[in-house]
N, C-alpha and C positions, 0 to 999 in steps of 0.2 A: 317090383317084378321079380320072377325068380330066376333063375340061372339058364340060362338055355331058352329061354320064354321071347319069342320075337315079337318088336313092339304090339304089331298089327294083331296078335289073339288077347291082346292084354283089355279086359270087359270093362274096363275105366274112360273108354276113347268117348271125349263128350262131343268133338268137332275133328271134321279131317278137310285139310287146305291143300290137294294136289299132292307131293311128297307128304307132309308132315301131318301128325295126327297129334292134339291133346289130350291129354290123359290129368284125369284129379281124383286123387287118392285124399283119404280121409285118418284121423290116428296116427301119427300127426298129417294136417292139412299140406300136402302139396298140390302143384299145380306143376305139370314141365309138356312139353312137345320133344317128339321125336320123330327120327325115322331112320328106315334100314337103308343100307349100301343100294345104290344102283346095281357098282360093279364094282368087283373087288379082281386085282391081279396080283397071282402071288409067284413071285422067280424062287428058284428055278422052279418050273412049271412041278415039280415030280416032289418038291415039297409041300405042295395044298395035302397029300391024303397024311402027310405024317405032322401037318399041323394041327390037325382036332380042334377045332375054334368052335368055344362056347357061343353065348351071345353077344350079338354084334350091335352096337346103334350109337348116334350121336343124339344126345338130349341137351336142354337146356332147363333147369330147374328152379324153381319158387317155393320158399318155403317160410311163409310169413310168421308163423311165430319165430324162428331163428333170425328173420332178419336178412334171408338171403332172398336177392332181388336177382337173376337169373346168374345163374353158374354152369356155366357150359362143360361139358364131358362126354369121352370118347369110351365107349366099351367095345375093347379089341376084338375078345375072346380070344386072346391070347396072350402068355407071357412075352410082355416088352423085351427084349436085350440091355441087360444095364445101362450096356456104351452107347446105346440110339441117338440119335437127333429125332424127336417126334416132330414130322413138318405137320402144319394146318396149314393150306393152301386154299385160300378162296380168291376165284378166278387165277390171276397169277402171283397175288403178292403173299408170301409165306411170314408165318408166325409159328413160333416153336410150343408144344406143347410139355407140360412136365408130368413123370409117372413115379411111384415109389417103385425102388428096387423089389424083382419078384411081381411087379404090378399090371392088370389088368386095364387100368383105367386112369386115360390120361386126361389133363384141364389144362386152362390156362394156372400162372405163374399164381395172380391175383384177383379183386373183386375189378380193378381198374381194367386187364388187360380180358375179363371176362365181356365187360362194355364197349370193349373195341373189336374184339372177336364177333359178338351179336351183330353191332352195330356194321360190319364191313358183309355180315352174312346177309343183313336184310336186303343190301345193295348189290349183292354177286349172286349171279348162276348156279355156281357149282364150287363145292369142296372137295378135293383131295387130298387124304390122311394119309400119309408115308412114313414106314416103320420097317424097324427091324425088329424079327419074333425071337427070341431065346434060343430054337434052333436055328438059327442061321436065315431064315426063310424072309424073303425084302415082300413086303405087303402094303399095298395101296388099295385105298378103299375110294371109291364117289358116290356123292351123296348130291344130287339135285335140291336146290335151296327155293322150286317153285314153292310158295303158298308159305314159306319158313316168317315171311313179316306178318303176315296177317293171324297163324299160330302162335308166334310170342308173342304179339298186340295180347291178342287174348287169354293167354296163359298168363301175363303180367295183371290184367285186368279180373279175370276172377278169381286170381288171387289176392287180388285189394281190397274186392269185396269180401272175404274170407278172413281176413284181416281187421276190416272194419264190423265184422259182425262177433269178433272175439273180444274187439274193447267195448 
């Protein structure tokens, strides 16, 4: 996808489940679901125009030649704050996310704590993502997790067939 491109115009969407839509790109083969914020609040209110926030989305990704069986990531569009706490919040219990310095885009730590991220979104409502932007600006985004199991079932799943037709 390119810069600024929000999930929903991206021509690869093969299914959409409520919120979440999947998408399969080809050169090399992925497979990921995503989708955009509900509702994003940004304090103090008078910093959203002087934050310029690229593209936004939370995905989950597959990429069977590499080996990667979903890897979850958050695109801010915006630069993180070195010193942030990135919360992941699904429902009420929080998990920290990690960003490179200067970075747009945050994940879990691991392949492990990507499994338990998934695994707690299949079973929750709603996620809220809590940050601090580079200008000072405090950013929470939400993201409704209807139709998010039934998306990664199947973004897992035709990507195994994707997989099995390259061996």
């Amino acid at each position: 996808m390119e810069q600024g491109e929000p999930l929903e115009t991206n021509d690869n969407v093969i299914a959409e489940f409520q919120a979440w839509s999947e998408f399969v790109e080809t050169g090399p083969n992925e497979c990921f679901v995503g989708a955009d914020p509900l509702e994003t609040i940004i304090e103090p209110a008078l910093a959203e125009k002087s934050l310029c926030r690229g593209a936004i989305g939370l995905t989950v990704g597959y990429w069977p030649e590499a080996g990667v069986n979903g890897q979850l990531s958050f695109r801010s569009g915006y630069v993180f704050d070195p010193d942030t706490d990135i919360e992941f919040i699904v429902d009420d219990t929080s998990y920290p996310l990690s960003a490179e310095k200067g970075g747009k885009i945050a994940w879990p730590s691991n392949s492990d704590e990507d499994l338990k991220l998934i695994s707690a979104m299949k079973q929750g409502s709603r996620v809220e993502i809590i940050a601090r932007a580079a200008s000072g600006a405090s950013v929470k985004d939400t993201y409704l997790l209807s139709g998010f199991a039934s998306a990664v079932d199947l973004a897992a799943e035709t990507c195994s067939y994707m997989l099995a037709e390259l061996n």
